[in-house]
BALOBA-1460 file (C-alpha; in Angstrom, 3 decimals):
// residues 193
<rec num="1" residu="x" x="6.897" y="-1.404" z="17.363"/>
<rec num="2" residu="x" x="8.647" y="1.730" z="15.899"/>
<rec num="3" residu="x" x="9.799" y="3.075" z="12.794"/>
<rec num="4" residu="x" x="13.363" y="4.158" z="13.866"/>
<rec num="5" residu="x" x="14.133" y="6.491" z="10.929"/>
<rec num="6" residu="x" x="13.553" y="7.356" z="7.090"/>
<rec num="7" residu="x" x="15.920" y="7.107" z="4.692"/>
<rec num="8" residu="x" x="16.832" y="10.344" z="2.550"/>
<rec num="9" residu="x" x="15.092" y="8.937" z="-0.250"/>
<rec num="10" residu="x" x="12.094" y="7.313" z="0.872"/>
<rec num="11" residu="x" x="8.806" y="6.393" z="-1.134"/>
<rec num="12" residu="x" x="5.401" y="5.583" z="-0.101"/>
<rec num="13" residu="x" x="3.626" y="3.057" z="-1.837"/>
<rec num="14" residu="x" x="-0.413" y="2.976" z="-1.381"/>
<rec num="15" residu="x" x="-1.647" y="-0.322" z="-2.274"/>
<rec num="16" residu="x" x="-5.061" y="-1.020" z="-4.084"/>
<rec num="17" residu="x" x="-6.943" y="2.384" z="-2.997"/>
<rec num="18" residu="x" x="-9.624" y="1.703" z="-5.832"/>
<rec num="19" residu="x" x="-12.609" y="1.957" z="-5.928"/>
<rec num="20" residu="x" x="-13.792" y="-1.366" z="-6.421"/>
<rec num="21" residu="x" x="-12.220" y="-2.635" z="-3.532"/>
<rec num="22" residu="x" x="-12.742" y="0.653" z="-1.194"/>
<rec num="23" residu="x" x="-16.557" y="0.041" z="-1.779"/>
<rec num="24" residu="x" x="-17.001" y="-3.384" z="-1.080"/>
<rec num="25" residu="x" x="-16.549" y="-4.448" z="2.391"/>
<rec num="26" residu="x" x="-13.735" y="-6.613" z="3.356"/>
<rec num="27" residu="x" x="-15.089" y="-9.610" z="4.867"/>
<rec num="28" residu="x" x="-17.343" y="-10.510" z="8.561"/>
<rec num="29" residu="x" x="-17.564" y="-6.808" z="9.775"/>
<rec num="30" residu="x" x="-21.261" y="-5.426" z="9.795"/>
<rec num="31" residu="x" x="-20.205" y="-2.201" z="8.735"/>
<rec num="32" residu="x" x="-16.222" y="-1.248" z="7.348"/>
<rec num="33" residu="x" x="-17.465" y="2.361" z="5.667"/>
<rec num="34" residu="x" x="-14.853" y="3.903" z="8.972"/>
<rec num="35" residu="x" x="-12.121" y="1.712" z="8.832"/>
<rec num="36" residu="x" x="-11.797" y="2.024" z="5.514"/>
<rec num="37" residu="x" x="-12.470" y="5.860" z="5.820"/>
<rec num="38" residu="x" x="-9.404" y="5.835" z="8.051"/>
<rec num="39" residu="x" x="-7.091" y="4.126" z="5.874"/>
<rec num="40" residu="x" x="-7.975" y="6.094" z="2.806"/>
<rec num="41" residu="x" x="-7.771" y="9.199" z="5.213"/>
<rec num="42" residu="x" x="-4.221" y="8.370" z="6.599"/>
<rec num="43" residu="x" x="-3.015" y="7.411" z="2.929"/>
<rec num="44" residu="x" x="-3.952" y="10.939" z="1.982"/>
<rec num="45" residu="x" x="-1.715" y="12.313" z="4.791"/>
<rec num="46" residu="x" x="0.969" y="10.756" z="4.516"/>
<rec num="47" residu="x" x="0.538" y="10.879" z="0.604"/>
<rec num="48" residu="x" x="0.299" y="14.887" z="1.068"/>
<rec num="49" residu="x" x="3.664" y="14.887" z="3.739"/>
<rec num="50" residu="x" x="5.356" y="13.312" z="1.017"/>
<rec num="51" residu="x" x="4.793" y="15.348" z="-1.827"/>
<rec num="52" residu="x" x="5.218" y="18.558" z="0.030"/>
<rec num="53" residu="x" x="8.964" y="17.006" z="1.017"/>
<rec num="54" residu="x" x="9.205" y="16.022" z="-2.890"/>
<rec num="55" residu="x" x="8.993" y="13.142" z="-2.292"/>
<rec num="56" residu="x" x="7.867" y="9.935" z="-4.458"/>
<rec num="57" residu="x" x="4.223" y="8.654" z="-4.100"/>
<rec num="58" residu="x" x="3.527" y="5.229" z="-5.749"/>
<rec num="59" residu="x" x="-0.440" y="4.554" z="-6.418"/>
<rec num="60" residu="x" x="-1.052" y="1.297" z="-7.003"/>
<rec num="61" residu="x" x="-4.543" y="-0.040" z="-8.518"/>
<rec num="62" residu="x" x="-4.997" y="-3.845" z="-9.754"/>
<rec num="63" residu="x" x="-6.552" y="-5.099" z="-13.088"/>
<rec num="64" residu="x" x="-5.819" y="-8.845" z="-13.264"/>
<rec num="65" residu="x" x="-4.739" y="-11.539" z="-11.754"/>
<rec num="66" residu="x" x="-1.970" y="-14.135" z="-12.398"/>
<rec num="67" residu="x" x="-3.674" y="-17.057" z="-14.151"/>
<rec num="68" residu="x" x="-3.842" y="-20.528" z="-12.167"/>
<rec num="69" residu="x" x="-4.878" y="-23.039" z="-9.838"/>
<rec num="70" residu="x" x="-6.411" y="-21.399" z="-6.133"/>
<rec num="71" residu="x" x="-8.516" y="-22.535" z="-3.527"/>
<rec num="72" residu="x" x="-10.378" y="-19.174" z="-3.945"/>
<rec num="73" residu="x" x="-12.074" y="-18.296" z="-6.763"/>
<rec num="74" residu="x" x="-11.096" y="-14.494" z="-8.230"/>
<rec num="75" residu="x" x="-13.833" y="-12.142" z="-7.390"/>
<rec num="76" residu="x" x="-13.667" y="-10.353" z="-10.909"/>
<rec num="77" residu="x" x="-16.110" y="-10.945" z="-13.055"/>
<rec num="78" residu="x" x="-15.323" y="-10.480" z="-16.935"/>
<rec num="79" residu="x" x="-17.226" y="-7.002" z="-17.742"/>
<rec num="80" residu="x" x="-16.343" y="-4.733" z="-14.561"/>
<rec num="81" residu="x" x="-16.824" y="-1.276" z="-15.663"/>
<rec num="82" residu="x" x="-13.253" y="0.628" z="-15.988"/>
<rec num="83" residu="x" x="-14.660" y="3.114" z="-12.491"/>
<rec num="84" residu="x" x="-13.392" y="-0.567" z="-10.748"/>
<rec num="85" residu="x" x="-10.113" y="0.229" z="-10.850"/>
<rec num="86" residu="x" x="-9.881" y="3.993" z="-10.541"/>
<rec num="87" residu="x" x="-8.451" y="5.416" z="-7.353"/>
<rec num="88" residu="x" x="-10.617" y="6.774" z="-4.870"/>
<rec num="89" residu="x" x="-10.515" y="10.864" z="-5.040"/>
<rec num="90" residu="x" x="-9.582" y="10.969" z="-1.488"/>
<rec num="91" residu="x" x="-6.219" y="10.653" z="-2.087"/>
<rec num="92" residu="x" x="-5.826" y="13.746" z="-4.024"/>
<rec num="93" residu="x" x="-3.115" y="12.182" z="-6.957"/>
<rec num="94" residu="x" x="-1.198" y="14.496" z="-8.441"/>
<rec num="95" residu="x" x="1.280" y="14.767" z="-11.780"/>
<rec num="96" residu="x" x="4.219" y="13.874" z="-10.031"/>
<rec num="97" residu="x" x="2.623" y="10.531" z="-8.577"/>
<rec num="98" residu="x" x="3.911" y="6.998" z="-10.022"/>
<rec num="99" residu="x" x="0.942" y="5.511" z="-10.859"/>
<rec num="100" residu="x" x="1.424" y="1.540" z="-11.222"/>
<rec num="101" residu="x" x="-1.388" y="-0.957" z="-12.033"/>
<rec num="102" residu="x" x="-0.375" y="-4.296" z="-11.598"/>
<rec num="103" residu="x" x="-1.858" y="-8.071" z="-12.632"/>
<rec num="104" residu="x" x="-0.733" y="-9.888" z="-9.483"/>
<rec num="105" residu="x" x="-0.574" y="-9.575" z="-6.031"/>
<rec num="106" residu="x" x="2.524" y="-7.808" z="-5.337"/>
<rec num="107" residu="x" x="3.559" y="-4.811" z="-7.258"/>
<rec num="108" residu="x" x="6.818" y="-5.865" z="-8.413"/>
<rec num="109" residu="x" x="5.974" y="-8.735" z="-10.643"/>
<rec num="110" residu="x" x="4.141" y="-7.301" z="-13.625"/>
<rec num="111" residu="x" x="5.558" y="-4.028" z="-13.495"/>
<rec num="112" residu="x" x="8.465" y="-2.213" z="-13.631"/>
<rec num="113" residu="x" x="8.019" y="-0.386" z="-10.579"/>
<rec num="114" residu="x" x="11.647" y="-1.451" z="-9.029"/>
<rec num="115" residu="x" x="13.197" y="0.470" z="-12.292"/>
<rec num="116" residu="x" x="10.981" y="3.542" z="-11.083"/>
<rec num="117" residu="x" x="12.373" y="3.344" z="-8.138"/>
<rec num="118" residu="x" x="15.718" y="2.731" z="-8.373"/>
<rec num="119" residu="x" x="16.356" y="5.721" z="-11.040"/>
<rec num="120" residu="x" x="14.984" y="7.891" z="-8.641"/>
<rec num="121" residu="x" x="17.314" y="6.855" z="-5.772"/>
<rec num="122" residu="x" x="14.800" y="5.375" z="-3.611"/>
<rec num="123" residu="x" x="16.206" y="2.836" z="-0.646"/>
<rec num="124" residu="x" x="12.846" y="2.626" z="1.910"/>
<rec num="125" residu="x" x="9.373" y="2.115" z="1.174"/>
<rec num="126" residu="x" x="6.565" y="3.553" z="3.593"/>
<rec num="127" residu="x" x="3.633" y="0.963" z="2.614"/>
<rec num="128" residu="x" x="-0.086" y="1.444" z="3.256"/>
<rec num="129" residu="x" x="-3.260" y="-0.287" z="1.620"/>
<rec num="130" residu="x" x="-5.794" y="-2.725" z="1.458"/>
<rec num="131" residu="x" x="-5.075" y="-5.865" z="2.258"/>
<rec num="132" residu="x" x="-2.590" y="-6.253" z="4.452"/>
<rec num="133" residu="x" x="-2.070" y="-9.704" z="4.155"/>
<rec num="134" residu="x" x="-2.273" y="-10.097" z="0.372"/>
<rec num="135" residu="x" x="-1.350" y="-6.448" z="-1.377"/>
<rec num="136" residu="x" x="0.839" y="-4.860" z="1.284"/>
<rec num="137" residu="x" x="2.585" y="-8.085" z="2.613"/>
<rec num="138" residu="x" x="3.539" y="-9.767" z="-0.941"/>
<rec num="139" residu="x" x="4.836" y="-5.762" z="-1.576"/>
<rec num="140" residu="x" x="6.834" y="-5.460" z="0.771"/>
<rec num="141" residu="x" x="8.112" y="-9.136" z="0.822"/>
<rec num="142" residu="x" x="9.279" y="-8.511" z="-3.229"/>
<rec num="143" residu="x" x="10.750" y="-5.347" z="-2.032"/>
<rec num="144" residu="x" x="12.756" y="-6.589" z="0.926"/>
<rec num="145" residu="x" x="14.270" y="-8.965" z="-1.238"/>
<rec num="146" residu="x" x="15.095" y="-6.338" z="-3.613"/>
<rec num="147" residu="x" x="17.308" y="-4.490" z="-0.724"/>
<rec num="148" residu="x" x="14.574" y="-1.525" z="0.350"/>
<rec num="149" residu="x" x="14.127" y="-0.256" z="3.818"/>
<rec num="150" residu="x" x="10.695" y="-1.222" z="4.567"/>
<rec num="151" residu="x" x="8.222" y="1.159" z="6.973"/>
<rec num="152" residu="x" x="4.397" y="-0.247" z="7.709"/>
<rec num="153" residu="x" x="1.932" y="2.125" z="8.517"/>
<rec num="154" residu="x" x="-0.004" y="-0.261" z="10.381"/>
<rec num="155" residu="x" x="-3.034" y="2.112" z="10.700"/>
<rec num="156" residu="x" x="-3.361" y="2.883" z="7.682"/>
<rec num="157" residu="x" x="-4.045" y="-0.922" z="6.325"/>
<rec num="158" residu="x" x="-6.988" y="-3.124" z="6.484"/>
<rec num="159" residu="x" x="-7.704" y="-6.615" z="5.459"/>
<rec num="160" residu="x" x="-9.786" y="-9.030" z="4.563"/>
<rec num="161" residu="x" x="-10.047" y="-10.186" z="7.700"/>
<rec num="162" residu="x" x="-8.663" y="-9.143" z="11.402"/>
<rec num="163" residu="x" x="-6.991" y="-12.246" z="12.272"/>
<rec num="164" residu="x" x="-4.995" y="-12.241" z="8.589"/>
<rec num="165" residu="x" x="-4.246" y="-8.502" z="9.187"/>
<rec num="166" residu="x" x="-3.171" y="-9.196" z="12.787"/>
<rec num="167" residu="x" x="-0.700" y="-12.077" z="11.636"/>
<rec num="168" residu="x" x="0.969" y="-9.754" z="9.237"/>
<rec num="169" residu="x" x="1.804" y="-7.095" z="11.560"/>
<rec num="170" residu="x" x="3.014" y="-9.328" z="14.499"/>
<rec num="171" residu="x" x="4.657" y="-12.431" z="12.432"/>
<rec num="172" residu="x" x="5.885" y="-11.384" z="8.957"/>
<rec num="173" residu="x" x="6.406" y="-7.357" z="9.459"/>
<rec num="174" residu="x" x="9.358" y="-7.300" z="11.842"/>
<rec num="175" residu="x" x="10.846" y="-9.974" z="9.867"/>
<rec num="176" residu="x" x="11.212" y="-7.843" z="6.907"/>
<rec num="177" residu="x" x="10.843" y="-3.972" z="8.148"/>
<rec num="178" residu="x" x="10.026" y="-1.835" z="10.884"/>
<rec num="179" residu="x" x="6.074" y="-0.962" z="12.101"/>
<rec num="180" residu="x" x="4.238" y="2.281" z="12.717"/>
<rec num="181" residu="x" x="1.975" y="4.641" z="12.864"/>
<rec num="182" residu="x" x="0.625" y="7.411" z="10.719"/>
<rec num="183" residu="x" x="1.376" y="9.736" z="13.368"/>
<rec num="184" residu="x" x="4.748" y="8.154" z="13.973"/>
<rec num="185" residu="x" x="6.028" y="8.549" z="10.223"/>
<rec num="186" residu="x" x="4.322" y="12.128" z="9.699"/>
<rec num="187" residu="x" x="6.370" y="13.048" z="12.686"/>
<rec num="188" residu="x" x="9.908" y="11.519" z="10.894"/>
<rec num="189" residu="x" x="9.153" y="13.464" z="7.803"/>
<rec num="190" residu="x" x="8.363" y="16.649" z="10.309"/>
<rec num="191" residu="x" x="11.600" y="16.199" z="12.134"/>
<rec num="192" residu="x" x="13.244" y="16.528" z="8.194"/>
<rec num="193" residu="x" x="12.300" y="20.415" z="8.050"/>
């Protein structure tokens, strides 16, 4: 589990660092306040390596849902207050960010975030998030079918639960991208200088 290389024109995409879903916890786990901590802190990292390399940070937040029939009922109620979907102010956003709210689970379908990224060149995507399984995966699944490098920061995801995170990073990621660490990719965009 490595992430060989970045491309020249890479992107990181942070998935669903809001606060309505940094603030709730994210399933059995007595107590998620330092993984999430973590992930929020490594998304600011590598969210700060990029923009100091000019290069483009996606910030993704979630408002909706697709409509139809599930087995799990959407967690939304009708009146959440607009804070919901804010980012979290660890992650510093700046100007230059590409700020994306989508209505589904991906970030491709409702949005035109492939346009984005396209007319700035991008080829690889550097994902992190909450939750790995349902955000990050169906990402990075749209994306790789789209033609983009994909790079996981694996520590710098969480999930609903650890068995669903788990089966993401061992089953579906090295099907469609490479795996990594924070540490790992900070070091790539080091190695650029």
């Amino acid at each position: 589990m490595a992430v060989s290389s970045l491309d020249p024109q890479a992107a990181l995409v942070v998935i669903d660092l809001q606060n309505g879903i940094v603030n709730r916890p994210l399933g059995s786990r007595t107590d998620d306040a330092p993984l999430i901590a973590d992930v929020v802190s490594r998304s600011k990292a590598l969210a700060d390596a990029f923009r100091a390399r000019r290069l483009p940070v996606v910030l993704v937040n979630v408002a909706g849902a697709p409509a139809g029939r599930n087995e799990t009922p959407r967690r939304l109620p009708a009146d959440v207050p607009a804070e919901y979907f804010a980012l979290v102010d660890g992650l510093n956003t700046s100007e230059e960010d590409i700020l994306v709210t989508k209505k589904s689970i991906g970030a491709f379908a409702t949005t035109d975030l492939d346009a984005i990224l396209r007319d700035r060149g991008v080829t690889q995507l550097v994902m992190t998030g909450i939750a790995t399984s349902i955000g990050v995966e169906s990402t990075a699944r749209n994306a790789y079918d789209l033609g983009y490098n994909i790079a996981f920061a694996v520590d710098a995801m969480a999930d609903l639960n650890d068995g669903a995170h788990a089966h993401a990073v061992s089953a579906v990621f090295p099907r469609i991208g490479e795996s990594g660490t924070t540490e790992e990719i900070l070091g790539l965009l080091a190695g650029r200088e």
